[in-house]
C-alpha positions in Angstrom: -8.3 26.9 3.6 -9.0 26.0 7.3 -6.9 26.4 10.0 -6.1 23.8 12.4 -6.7 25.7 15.2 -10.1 25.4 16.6 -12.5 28.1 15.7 -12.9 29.0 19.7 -8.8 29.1 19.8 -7.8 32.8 21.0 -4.7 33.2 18.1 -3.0 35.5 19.9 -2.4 33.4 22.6 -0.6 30.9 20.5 -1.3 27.8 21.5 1.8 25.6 21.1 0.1 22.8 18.7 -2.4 22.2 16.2 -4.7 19.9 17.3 -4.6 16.5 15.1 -7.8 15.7 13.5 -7.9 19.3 12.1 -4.5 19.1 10.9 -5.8 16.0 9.3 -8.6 17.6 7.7 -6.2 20.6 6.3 -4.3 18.2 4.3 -7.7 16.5 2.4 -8.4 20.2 1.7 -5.0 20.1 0.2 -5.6 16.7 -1.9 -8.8 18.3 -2.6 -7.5 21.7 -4.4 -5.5 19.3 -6.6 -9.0 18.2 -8.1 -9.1 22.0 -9.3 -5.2 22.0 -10.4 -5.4 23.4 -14.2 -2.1 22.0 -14.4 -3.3 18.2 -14.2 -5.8 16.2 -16.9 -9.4 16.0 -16.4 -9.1 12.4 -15.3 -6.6 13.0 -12.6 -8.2 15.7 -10.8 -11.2 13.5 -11.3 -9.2 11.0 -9.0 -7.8 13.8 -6.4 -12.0 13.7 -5.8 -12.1 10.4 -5.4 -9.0 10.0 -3.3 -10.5 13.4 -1.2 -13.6 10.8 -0.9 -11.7 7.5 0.5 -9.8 9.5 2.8 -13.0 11.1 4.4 -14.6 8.0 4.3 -11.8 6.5 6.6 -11.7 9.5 9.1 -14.9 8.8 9.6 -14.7 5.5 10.5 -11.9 5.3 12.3 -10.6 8.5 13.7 -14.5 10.1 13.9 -15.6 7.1 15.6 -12.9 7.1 18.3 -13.8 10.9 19.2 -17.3 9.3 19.6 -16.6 6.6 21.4 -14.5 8.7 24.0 -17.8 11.1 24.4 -19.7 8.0 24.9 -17.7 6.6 27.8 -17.3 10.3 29.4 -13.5 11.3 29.0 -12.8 14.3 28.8 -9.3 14.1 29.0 -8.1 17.4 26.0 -5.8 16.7 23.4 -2.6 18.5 23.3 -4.1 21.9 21.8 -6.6 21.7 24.9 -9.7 20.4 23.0 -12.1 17.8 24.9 -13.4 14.7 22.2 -16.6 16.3 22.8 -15.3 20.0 21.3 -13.2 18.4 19.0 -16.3 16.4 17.2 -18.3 19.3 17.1 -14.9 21.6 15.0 -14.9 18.6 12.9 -18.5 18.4 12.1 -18.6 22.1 11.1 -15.6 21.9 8.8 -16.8 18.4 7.2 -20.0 20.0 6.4 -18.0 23.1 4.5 -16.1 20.3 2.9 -18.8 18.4 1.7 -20.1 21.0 -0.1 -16.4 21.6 -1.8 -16.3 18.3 -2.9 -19.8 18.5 -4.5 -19.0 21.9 -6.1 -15.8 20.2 -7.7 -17.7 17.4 -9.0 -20.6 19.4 -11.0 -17.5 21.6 -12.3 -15.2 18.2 -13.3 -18.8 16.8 -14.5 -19.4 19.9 -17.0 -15.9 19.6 -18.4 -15.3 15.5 -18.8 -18.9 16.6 -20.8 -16.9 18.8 -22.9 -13.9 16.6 -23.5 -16.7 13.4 -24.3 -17.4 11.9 -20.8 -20.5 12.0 -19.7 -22.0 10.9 -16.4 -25.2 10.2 -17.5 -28.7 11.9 -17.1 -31.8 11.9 -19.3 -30.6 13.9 -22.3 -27.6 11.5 -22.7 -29.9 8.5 -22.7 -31.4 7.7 -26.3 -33.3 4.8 -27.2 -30.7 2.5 -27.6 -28.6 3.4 -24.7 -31.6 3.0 -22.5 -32.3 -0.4 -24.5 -29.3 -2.0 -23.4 -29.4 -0.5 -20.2 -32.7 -2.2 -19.6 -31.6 -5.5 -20.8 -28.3 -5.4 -18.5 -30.8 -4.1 -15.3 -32.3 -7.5 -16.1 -29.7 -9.8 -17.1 -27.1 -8.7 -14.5 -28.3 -6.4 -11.9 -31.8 -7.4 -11.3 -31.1 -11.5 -9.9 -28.9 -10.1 -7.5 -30.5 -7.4 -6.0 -33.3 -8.1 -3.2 -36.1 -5.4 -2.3 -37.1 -5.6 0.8 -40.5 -4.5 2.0 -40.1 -2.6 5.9 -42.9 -3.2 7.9 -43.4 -5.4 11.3 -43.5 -8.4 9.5 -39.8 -8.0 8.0 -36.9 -7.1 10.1 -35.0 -4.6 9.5 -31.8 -5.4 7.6 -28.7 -4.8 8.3 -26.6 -2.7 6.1 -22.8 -3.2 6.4 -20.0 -0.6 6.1 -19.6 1.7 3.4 -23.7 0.3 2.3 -25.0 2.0 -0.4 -29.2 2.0 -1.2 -32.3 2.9 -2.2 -35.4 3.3 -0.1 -38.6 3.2 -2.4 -41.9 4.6 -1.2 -44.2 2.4 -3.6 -48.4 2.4 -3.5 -50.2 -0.8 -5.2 -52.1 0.3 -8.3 -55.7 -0.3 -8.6 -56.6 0.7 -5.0 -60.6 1.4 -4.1 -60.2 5.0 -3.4 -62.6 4.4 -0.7 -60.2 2.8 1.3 -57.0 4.5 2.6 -54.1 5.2 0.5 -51.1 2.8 2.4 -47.5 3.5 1.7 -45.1 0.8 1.5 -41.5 1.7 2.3 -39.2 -0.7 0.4 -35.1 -1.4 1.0 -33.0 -2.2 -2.1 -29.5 -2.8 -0.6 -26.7 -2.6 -3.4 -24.0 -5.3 -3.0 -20.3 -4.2 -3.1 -19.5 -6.8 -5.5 -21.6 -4.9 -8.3 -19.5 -1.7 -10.3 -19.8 1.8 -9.0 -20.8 3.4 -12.5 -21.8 1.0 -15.6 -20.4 2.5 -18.7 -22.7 1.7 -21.7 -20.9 0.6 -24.9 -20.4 2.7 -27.8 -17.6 5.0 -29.0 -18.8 8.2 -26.8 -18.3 7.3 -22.6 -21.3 7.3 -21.1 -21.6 6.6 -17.3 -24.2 6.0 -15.0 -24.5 5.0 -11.3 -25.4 1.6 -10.1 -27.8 3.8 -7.9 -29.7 5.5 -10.5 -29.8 2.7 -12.6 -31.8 0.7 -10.2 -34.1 3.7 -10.0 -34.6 4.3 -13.4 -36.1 0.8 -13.9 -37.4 0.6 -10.3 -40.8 -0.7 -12.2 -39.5 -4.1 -13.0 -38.8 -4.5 -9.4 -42.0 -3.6 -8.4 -44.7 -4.5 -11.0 -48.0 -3.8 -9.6 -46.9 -0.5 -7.8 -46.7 3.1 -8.6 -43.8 4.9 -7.5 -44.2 7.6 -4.9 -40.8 8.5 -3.9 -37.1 6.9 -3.7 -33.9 8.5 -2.3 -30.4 7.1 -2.1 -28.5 6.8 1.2 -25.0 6.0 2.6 -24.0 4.2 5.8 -20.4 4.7 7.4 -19.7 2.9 10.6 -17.2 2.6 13.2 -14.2 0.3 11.6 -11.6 0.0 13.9 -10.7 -3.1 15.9 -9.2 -3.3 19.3 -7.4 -6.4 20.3 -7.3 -7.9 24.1 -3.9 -8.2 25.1 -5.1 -11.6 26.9 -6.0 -12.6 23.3 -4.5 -16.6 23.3 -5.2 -17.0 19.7 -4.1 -14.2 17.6 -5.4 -15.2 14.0 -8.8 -16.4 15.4 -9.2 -13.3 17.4 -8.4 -11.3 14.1 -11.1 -13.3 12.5 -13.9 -13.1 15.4 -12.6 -9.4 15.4 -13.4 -8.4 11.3 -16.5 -10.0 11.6 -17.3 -7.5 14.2 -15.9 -4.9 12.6 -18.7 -5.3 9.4 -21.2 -4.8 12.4 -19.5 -1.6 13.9 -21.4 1.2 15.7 -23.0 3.8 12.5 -21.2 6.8 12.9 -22.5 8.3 9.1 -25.7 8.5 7.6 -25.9 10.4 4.2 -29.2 11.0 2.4 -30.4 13.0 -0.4 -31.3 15.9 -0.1 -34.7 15.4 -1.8 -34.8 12.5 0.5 -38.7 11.0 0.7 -39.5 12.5 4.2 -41.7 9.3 5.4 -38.3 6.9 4.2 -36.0 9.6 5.9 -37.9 9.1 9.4 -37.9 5.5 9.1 -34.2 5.3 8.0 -33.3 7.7 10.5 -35.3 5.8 13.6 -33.8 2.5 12.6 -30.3 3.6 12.3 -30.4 6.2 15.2 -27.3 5.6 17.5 -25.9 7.6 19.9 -22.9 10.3 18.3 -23.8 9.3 14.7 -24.3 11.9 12.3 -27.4 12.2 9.8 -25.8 14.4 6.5 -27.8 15.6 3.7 -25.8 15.5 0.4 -27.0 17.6 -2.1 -25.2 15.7 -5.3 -23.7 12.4 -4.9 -22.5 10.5 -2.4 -19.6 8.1 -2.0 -17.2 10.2 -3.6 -14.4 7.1 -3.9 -16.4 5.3 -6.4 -15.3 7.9 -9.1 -12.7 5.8 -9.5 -14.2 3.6 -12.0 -14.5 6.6 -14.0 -11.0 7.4 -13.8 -10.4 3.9 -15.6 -11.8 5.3 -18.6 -9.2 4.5 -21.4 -8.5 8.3 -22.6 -4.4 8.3 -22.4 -5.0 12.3 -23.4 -7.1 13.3 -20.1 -4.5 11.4 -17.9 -0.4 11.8 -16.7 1.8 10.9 -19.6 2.4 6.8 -19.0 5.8 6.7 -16.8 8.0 3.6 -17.0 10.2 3.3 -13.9 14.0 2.5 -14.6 15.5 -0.6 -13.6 18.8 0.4 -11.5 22.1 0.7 -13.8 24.0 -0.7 -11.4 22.3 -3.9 -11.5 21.9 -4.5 -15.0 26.1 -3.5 -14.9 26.6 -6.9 -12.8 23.7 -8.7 -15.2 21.1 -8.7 -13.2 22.6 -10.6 -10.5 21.0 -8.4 -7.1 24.1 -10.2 -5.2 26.8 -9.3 -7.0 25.5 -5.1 -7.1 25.3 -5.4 -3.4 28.3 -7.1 -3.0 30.5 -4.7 -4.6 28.8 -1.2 -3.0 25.7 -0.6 -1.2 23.1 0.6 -3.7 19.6 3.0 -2.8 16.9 2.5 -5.1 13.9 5.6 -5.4 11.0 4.6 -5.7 8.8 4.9 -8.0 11.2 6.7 -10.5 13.2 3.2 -10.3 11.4 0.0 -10.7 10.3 -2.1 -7.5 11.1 -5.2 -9.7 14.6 -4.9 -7.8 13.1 -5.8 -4.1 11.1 -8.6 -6.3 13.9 -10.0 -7.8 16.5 -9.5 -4.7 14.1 -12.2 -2.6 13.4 -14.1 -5.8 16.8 -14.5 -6.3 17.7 -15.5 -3.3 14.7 -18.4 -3.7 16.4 -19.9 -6.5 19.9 -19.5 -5.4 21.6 -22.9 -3.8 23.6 -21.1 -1.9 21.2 -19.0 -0.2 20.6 -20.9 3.1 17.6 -18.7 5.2 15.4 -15.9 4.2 14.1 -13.0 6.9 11.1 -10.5 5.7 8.9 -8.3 7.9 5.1 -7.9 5.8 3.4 -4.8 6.8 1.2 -4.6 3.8 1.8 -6.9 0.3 -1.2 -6.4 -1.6 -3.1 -8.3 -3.4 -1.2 -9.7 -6.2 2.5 -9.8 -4.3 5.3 -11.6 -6.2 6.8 -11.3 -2.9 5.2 -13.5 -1.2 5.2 -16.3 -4.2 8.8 -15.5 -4.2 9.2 -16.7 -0.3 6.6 -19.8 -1.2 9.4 -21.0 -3.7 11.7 -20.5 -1.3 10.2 -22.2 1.2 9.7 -25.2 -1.5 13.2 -25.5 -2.7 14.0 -26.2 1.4 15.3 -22.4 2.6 14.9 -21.2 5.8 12.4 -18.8 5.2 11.3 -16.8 8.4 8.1 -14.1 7.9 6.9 -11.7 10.1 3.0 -10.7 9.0 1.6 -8.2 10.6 -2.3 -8.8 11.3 -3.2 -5.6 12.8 -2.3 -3.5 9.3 -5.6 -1.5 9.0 -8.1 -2.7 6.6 -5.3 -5.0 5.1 -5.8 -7.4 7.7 -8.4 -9.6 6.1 -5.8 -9.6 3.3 -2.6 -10.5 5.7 -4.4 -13.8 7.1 -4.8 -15.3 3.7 -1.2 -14.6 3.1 -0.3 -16.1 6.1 -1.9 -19.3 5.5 -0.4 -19.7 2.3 3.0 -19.0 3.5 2.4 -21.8 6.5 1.4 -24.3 3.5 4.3 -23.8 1.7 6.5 -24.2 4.8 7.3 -21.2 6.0 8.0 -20.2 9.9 4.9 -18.1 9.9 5.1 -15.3 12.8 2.7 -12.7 14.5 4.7 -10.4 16.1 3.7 -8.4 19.5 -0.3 -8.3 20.6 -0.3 -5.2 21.6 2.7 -3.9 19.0 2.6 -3.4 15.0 5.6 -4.9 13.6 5.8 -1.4 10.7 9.8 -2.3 10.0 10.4 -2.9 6.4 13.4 -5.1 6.2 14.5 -8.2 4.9 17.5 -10.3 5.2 19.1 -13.3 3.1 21.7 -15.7 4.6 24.1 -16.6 1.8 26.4 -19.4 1.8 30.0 -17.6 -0.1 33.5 -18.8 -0.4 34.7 -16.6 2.7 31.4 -17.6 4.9 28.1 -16.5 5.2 27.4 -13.4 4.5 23.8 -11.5 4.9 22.3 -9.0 2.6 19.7 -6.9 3.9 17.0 -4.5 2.1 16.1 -1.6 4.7 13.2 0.6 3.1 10.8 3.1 3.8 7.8 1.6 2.5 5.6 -1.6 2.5 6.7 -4.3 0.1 3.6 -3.8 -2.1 3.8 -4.1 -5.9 0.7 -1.6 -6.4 1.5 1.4 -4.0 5.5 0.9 -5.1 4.0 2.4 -8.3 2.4 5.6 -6.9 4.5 6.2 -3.4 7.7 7.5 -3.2 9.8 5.4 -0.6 13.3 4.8 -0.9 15.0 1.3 -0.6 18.6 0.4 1.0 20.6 -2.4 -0.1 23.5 -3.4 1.7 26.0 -6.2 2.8 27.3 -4.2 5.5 27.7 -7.0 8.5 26.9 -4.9 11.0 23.7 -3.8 9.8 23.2 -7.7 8.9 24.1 -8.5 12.4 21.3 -5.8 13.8 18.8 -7.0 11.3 19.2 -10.7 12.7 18.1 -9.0 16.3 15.6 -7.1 15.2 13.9 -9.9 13.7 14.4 -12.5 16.6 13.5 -9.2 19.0 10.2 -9.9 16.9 9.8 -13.8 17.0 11.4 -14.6 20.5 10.9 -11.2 22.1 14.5 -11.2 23.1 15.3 -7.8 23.4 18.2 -7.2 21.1 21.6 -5.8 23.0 24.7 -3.9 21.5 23.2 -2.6 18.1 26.0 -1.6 15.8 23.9 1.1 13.9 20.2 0.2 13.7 17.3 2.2 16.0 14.6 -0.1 16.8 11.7 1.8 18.4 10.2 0.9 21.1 13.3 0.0 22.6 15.8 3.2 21.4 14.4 5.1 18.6 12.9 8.4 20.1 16.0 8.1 22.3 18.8 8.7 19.2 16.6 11.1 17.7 16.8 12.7 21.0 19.9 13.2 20.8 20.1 14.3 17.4 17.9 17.5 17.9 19.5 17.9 21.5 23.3 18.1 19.7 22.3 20.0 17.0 20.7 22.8 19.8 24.1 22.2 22.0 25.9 23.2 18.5 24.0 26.4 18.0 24.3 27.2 21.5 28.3 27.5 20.7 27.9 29.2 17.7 28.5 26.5 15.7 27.0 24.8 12.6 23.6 23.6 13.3 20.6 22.4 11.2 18.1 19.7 10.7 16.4 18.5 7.5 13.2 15.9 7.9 11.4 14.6 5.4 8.0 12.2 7.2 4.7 11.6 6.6 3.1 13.2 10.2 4.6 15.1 13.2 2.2 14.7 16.1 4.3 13.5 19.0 4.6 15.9 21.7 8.0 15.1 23.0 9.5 15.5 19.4 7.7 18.8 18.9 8.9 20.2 22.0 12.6 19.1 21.4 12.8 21.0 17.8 11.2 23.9 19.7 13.9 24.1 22.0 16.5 23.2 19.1 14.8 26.4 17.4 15.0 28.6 20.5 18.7 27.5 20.5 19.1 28.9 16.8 18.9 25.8 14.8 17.7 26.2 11.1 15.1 23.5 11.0 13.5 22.5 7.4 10.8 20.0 7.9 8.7 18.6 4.8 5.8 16.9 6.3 3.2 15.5 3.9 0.0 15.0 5.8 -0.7 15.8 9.5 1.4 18.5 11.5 0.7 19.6 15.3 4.2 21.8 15.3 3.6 25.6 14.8 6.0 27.0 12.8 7.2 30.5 12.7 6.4 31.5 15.7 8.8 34.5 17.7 10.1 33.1 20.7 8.7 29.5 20.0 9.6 28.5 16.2 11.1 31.1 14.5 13.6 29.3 13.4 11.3 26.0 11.8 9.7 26.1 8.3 6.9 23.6 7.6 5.8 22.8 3.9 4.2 20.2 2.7 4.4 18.5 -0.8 1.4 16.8 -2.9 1.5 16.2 -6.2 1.4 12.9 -8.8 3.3 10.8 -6.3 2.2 10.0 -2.6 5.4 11.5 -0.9 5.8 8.3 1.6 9.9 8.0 2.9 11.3 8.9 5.9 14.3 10.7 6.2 16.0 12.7 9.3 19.3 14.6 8.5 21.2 16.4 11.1 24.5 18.8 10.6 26.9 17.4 13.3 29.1 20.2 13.3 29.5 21.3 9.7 27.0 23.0 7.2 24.2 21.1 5.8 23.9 19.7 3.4 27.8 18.1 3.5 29.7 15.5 3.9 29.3 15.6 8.0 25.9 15.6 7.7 24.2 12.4 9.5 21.7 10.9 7.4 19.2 8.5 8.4 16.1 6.4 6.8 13.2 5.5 8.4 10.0 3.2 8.7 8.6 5.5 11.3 7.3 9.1 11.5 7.3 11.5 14.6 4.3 9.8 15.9 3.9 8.8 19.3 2.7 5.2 17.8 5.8 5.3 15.9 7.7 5.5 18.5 6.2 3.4 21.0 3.7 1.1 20.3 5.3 -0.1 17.0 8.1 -1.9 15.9 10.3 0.5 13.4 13.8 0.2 12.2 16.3 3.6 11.9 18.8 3.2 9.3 22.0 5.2 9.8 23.6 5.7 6.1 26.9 5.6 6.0 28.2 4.9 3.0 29.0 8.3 1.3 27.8 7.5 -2.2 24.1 6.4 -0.8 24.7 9.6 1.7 24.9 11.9 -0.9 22.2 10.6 -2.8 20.0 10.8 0.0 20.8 14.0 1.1 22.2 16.1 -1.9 19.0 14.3 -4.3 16.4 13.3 -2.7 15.7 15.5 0.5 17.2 18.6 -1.2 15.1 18.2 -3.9 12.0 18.2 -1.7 13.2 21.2 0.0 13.6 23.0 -3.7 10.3 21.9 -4.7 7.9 24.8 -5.2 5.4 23.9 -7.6 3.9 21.0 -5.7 4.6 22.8 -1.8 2.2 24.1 0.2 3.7 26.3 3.1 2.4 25.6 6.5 2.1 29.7 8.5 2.0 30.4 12.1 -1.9 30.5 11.8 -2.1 26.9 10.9 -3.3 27.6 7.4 -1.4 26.5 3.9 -0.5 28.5 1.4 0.7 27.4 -2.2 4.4 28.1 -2.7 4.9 30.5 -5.1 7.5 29.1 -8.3 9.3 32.8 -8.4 11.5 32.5 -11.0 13.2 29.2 -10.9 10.5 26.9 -10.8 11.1 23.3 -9.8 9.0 20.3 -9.5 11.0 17.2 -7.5 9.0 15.2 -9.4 9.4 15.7 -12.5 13.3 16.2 -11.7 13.5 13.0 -11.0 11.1 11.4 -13.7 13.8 12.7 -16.4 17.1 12.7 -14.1 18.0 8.6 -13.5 21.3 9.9 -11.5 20.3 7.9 -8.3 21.0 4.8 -10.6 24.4 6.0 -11.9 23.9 8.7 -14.1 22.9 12.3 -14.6 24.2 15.0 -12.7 23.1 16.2 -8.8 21.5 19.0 -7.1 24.2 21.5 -6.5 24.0 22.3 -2.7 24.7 26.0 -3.1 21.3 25.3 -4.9 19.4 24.8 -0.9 17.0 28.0 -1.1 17.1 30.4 1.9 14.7 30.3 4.7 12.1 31.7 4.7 10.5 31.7 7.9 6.8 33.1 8.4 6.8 35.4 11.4 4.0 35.7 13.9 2.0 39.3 14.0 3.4 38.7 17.8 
């Protein structure tokens, strides 16, 4: 597996981070070995491919393109491991071009055994008579009105093929031509439209799939009656995807508009072709879509590797996970159902996806139907689709709350999404709000007002993750329920911090980043070295997402150097070097993928006693170690104080990452991973907590003397 060190890095000089975009790359190599995982059903390594695929497809477009856009406009400024854009885009290339033939090596293997176990992605000998009978008569009933050839030649003008486009170029010769006169070429364009399926399943008992791609070239001949075909070739267009925003912008949601529309027409950073490519369509394709830093790639296999996802949808319960139902939380069905009432009595932590995100549904559908609920709060980062959430706030809004929502428009890719929900909520009624130009608003938290015999009294949801009914399912975030008034006081800031940009003062217990959040983490790692440095008990435990920010890195370096035991479980990008003598001895990296996304945030520090203990400060978190975390978005830290929801956080959930080695990869000095090896006790923190419902009042803990020893890789230095 590839290292994130650039190939031209000197080793033994260890440099003192990994450089970001190679990092990046190491963890898809990662979601990609789970496509080869014996241990998972065909169908799900089939959609570790296509998830390898979609995350690829997004590098490109967004972190690719900035590299390319920074060559363009000459900075040379290095990233933190000393690369220039212009050395970094050249490591990338090499490495995407090892991985693209990885991914098409997995595919012919998972194409040979779906075969076996009766799914077939189509080719000739699959096809009989009647198969290609109805295949004809859907070309031409469904696919055929809807698909335009277009010849190119000086009297049509090239058309323009949006992001993600998937064709066909045809090289067609009219029939019947004098042979005395010169044989002409025509070069025909047939543009496939997003709206029509990836892969076409043809009916019948055995699966049978085919691609939208090669369906339109098996019955090419109805397009073109009258021609003979000479050659055809399927090709793929990525372009640059990310939008930048003025901070002069005056009107935010017409700017977002103006700015998507752009978007679709973004600089081409990808082109993918066939292999066996017609050559005279390959110039002409390549001369028309020729732009400065974009990349021509020849796939030999298929491309778009995402759109194996319809295939995935194949009803086969036997090649897929075992169906999971998440639990609904003891303790509110012990008070009836009533969200309030739970809350009321003890703050609660709910783990998702093991227990049901119906909870966070019905805690702000509750409160929509309750008379005595007077105002509703909710930061949206991302909602999905389908969101009961946001019908939930509608109703509120109708039966005359005070409902308050902050929607984020600058939620990548979901901002097309984000716009429409906004309208609707400003129909219904509801105070509608953008948040900072030039910040993300990422904090998930929401507040109810309630109206109770003693006064009001605010409940609060603090989580981890995006209030998204879909990814809810599949992510593992945790979320905080609490009618602690302090935290209810810093949530009321927070938010008006975001409508009225008044700058909360004297927080009770909540971070907000930009304004303090790096600062108490700061001091968190800075304590914890001060505590080793006296010979006292030291350690941090972090459970994020990605650790890129220098100023984070350097602290748990020098927290290391102090003697600090540091255990970090970071799913997807990593810039710290761990194990290093004299640097990072002292930190272990691993990394966990597996059935769930591994998605919450949580930072745990000793303070004076051993960890994992009672002492221990625990925190959750919307943000990760990232410098646009820190600074250029708005996240919330959530001290937890309650000792119930303490230990569960700490002696459940983070431990049991820690203890996970079926599903860990192992992060060494070199920058490669390495897959944890089970030993004797093998654990998966999945699984433990599919079959173990204690976070919702029953079944026993993790016992701390459980926390496996370090083992730290060492440097050759």
């Amino acid at each position: 597996m590839d290292s994130p060190l650039s190939a031209s890095s000197d080793r033994d000089s260890s440099p003192r981070y990994f450089n970001r975009e190679l990092s990046w790359l190491a963890f898809n190599d990662r979601v990609l070995a789970e496509a080869c995982n014996a241990d998972y059903p065909l169908l799900e390594r089939l959609r570790f491919l296509s998830i390898s695929g979609s995350n690829l497809d997004e590098f490109m477009m967004i972190r690719v393109a900035g590299l390319v856009g920074q060559v363009q406009r000459g900075i040379e400024k290095p990233s933190v491991d000393g690369l220039t854009p212009a050395q970094q885009l050249s490591e990338i290339r090499d490495r995407l071009s090892r991985l693209n033939d990885r991914q098409q090596e997995i595919f012919r293997d998972l194409r040979e055994m779906l075969a076996d176990a009766g799914i077939h992605m189509a080719d000739d000998r699959r096809i009989d008579r009647e198969a290609h009978e109805w295949l004809r008569q859907h070309f031409l009933d469904e696919i055929m009105p809807v698909i335009t050839p277009q010849a190119l030649d000086p009297a049509h003008p090239f058309p323009f093929i949006a992001n993600e486009g998937l064709g066909v170029l045809f090289t067609v010769r009219r029939k019947g031509q004098k042979k005395k006169a010169p044989a002409e070429d025509l070069v025909e364009m047939v543009l496939i439209p997003s709206a029509l399926p990836r892969f076409l399943r043809v009916p019948g008992d055995e699966a049978i799939y085919i691609g939208i791609e090669n369906l339109i070239t098996r019955f090419a001949d109805h397009l073109f009656p009258g021609f003979e075909m000479r050659g055809s070739g399927v090709f793929r267009v990525l372009r640059d995807s990310d939008i930048e925003i003025e901070e002069e912008a005056e009107d935010l949601v017409r700017t977002f508009r103006s700015a998507i529309q752009r978007r679709r027409r973004g600089q081409v950073i990808q082109l993918e072709l066939e292999t066996d490519f017609n050559a005279t369509a390959e110039a002409l394709l390549r001369d028309r879509l020729a732009t400065p830093g974009a990349t021509f790639v020849k796939i030999d296999g298929m491309l778009g590797m995402s759109g194996l996802s319809d295939i995935v949808k194949e009803d086969r319960p036997d090649l897929k996970f075992d169906a999971y139902t998440p639990r609904y939380p003891e303790r509110i069905r012990e008070h009836d159902g009533d969200c309030f009432a739970a809350i009321r009595e003890k703050d609660i932590i709910i783990h998702h996806p093991y227990e049901s995100f119906d909870v966070v549904v019905d805690f702000i559908r509750q409160a929509a139907a309750d008379p005595n609920v007077v105002a509703i709060k909710q930061a949206l980062y991302r909602a999905g689709t389908q969101s009961e959430v946001i019908e939930a706030l509608v109703e509120a809004a109708e039966n005359g709350k005070s409902v308050t929502a902050v929607v984020e428009l600058k939620a990548r890719f979901d901002e097309e999404q984000n716009l429409y929900w906004a309208n609707k909520l400003e129909r219904a009624g509801v105070q509608v709000i953008y948040g900072f130009v030039d910040w993300k608003t990422h904090a998930k938290v929401a507040m109810v007002v309630r109206r109770e015999d003693e006064g009001f009294r605010t409940y609060c949801h603090f989580g981890t993750g995006n209030y998204h009914p879909i990814t809810a399912k599949i992510y593992t975030d945790l979320s905080y329920f609490t009618a602690d008034p302090r935290l209810g006081r810093d949530a009321a800031k927070l938010f008006n911090f975001v409508t009225g940009y008044v700058e909360p003062h004297g927080m009770e217990m909540l971070g907000i980043s930009p304004i303090d959040l790096r600062e108490r983490l700061y001091a968190r790692i800075d304590a914890e070295a001060d505590a080793a440095r006296q010979g006292k008990p030291s350690g941090i435990w972090i459970k994020m997402n990605q650790l890129t920010d220098q100023g984070m890195i350097d602290r748990l370096y020098a927290a290391s150097e102090a003697g600090v035991e540091i255990q970090l479980v970071v799913r997807g990008i990593c810039n710290l070097r761990p194990g290093v003598a004299g640097l990072s001895e002292n930190i272990r990296v691993k990394s966990i993928i597996g059935r769930f996304l591994e998605h919450s945030r949580i930072y745990a520090f000793a303070n004076g006693a051993p960890i994992p203990g009672k002492q221990t400060q625990v925190y959750i978190s919307s943000a990760d170690m990232m410098e646009r975390n820190l600074d250029r978005r708005v996240e919330q830290l959530v001290p937890i104080e309650n000792q119930t929801v303490h230990d569960q956080v700490l002696q459940q959930v983070l431990l049991a990452n820690l203890l996970d080695n079926e599903r860990s990869w192992i992060l060494q000095p070199d920058g490669t991973y390495e897959r944890a090896e089970p030993g004797a006790k093998p654990f998966n923190c999945h699984r433990y907590f599919m079959t173990n419902p204690s976070l919702s009042g029953r079944g026993g803990a993790l016992e701390a003397g459980d926390v496996p020893k370090l083992a730290f890789a060492r440097s050759a230095a």
